[in-house]
C-alpha positions as CSV (number, residue, x, y, z in Angstrom):
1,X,156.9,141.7,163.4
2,X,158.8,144.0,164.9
3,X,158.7,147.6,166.9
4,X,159.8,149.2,163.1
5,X,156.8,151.4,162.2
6,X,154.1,149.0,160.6
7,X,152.0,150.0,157.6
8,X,148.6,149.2,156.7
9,X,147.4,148.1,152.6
10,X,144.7,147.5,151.1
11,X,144.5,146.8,147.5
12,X,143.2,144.7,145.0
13,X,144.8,142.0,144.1
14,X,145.7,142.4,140.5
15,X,147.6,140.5,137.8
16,X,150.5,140.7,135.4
17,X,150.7,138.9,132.2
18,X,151.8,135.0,133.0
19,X,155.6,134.3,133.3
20,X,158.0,131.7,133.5
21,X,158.6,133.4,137.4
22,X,155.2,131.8,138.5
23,X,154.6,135.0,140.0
24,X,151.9,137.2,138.2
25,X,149.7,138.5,140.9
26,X,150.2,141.7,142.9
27,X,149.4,144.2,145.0
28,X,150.4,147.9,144.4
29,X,152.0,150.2,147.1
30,X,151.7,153.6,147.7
31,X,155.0,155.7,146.2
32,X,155.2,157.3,149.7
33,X,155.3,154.0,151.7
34,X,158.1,151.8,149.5
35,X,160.2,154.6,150.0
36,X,159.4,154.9,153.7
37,X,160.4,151.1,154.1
38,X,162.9,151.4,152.1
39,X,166.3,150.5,154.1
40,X,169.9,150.8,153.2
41,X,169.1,150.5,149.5
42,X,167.4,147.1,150.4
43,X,163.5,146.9,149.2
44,X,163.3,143.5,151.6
45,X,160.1,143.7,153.8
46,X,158.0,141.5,156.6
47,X,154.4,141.0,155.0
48,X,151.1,139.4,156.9
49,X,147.5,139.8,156.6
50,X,147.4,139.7,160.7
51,X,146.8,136.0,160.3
52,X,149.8,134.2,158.6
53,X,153.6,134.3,160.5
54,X,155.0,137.7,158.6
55,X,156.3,136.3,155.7
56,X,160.4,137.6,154.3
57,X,159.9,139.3,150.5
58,X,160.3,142.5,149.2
59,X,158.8,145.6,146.9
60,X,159.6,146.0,143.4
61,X,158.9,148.7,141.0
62,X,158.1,149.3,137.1
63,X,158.0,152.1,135.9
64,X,154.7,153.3,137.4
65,X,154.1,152.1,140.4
66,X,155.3,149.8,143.3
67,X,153.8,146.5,144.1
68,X,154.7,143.0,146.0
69,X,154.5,140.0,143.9
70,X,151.8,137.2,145.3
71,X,152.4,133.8,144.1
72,X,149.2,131.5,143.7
73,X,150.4,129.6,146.7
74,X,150.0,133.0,149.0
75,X,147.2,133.7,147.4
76,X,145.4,130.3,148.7
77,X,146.7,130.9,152.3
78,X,145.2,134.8,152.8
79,X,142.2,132.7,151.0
80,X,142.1,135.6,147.8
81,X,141.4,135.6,144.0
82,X,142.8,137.7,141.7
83,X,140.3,141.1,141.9
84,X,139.5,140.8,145.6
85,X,140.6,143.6,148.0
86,X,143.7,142.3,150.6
87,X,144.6,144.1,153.4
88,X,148.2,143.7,154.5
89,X,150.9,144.8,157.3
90,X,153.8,145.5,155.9
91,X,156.9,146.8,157.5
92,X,160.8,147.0,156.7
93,X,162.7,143.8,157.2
94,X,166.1,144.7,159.0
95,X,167.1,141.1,159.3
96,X,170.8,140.5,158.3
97,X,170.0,138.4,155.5
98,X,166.5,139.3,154.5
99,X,165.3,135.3,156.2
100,X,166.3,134.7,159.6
101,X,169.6,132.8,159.6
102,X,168.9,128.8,160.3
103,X,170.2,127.5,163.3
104,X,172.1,124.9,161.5
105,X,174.2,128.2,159.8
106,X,174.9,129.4,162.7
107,X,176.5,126.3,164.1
108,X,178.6,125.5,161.4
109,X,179.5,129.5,161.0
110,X,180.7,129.2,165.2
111,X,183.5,126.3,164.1
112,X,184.0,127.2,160.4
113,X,185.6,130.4,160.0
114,X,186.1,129.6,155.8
115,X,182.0,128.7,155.4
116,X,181.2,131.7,157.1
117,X,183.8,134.1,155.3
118,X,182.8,132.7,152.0
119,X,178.9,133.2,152.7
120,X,179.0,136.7,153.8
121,X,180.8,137.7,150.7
122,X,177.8,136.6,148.8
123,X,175.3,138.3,147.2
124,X,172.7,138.9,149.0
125,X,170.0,137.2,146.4
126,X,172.6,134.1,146.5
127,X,172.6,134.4,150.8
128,X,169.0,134.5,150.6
129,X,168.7,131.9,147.8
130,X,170.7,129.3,150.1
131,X,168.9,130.2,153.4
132,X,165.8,129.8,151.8
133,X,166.9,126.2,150.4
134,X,167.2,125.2,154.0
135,X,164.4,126.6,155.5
136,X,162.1,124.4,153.4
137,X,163.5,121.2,154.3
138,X,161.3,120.0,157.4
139,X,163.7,117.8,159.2
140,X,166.2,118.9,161.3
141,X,168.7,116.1,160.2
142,X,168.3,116.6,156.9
143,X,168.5,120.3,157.6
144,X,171.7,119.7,159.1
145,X,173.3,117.8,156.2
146,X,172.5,120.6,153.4
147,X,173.8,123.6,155.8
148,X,177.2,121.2,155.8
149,X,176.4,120.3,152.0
150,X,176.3,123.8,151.0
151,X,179.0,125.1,153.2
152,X,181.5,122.5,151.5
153,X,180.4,123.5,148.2
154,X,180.9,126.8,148.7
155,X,184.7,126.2,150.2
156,X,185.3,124.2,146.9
157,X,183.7,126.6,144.9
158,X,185.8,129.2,146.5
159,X,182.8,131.7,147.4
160,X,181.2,131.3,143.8
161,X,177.6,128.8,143.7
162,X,177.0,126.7,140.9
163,X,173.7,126.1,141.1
164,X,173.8,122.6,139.4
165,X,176.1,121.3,141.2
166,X,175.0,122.4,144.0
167,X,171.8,120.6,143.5
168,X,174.1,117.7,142.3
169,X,175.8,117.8,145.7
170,X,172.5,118.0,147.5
171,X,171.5,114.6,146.0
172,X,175.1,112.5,146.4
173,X,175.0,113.9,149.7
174,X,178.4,115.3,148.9
């Protein structure tokens, strides 16, 4: 984490109704400490238990309170079931991008002015979306070839991401 104030929860896990999101566990947040981490409009926050490596997500709100979503697969690794009390750290993430930017971005961004121009103009949810495509993949080859992948996609897409193709791309290895 980083020297950003930190902030200590401790809540119940609780749960929505099921969706097609896979995401229906959650723990609230107090009103007064979403706001505090709130950060150029951005709701993005670094979350760990004091265990895990702080994880990139972010606070959302209904209409009565704030909460972070927990997927099942979180739940398993702070080792929790829906009712038990988590305690978290929680802080604002100030990261350009909401994910730390993959090396193999960064390379192509220092030789490809047009990837790079094209990617910051973005959304952020579609930055995030593509970062967090490559972070998953566990070789560094393979990492490699999607970050160029993408980046030509998104030249011949002219700054716009179709999703389909996109994955079509990913599996010509276009």
């Amino acid at each position: 984490m980083t020297d950003l104030p930190v902030y200590h929860v401790n809540g119940k896990v609780e749960t929505f109704e099921p969706n097609n999101l896979g995401y229906h566990h959650f723990i609230k947040i107090d009103h007064e400490i979403a706001e505090a981490l709130f950060f150029n409009n951005t709701r993005r926050i670094l979350l760990t238990d004091g265990i895990i490596a702080p994880l990139h997500m972010s606070i959302a709100k209904n209409k009565d309170f704030y909460y972070i979503l927990i997927s099942k697969d979180l739940l398993k690794q702070f080792k929790k079931k829906p009712g038990e009390l988590l305690s978290l750290q929680i802080q604002s993430d100030r990261s350009e991008y909401g994910y730390p930017l993959p090396e193999e971005f960064a390379a192509i961004f220092e030789y490809d002015d047009e990837a790079r121009v094209w990617f910051e103009k973005l959304t952020p949810g579609n930055q995030r979306n593509l970062i967090r495509a490559i972070m998953i993949v566990k070789s560094d080859q393979l990492r490699a070839e999607k970050s160029l992948i993408m980046m030509e996609h998104l030249k011949r897409q002219k700054g716009k991401v179709d999703y389909k193709l996109l994955r079509e791309d990913m599996k010509s290895g276009r």
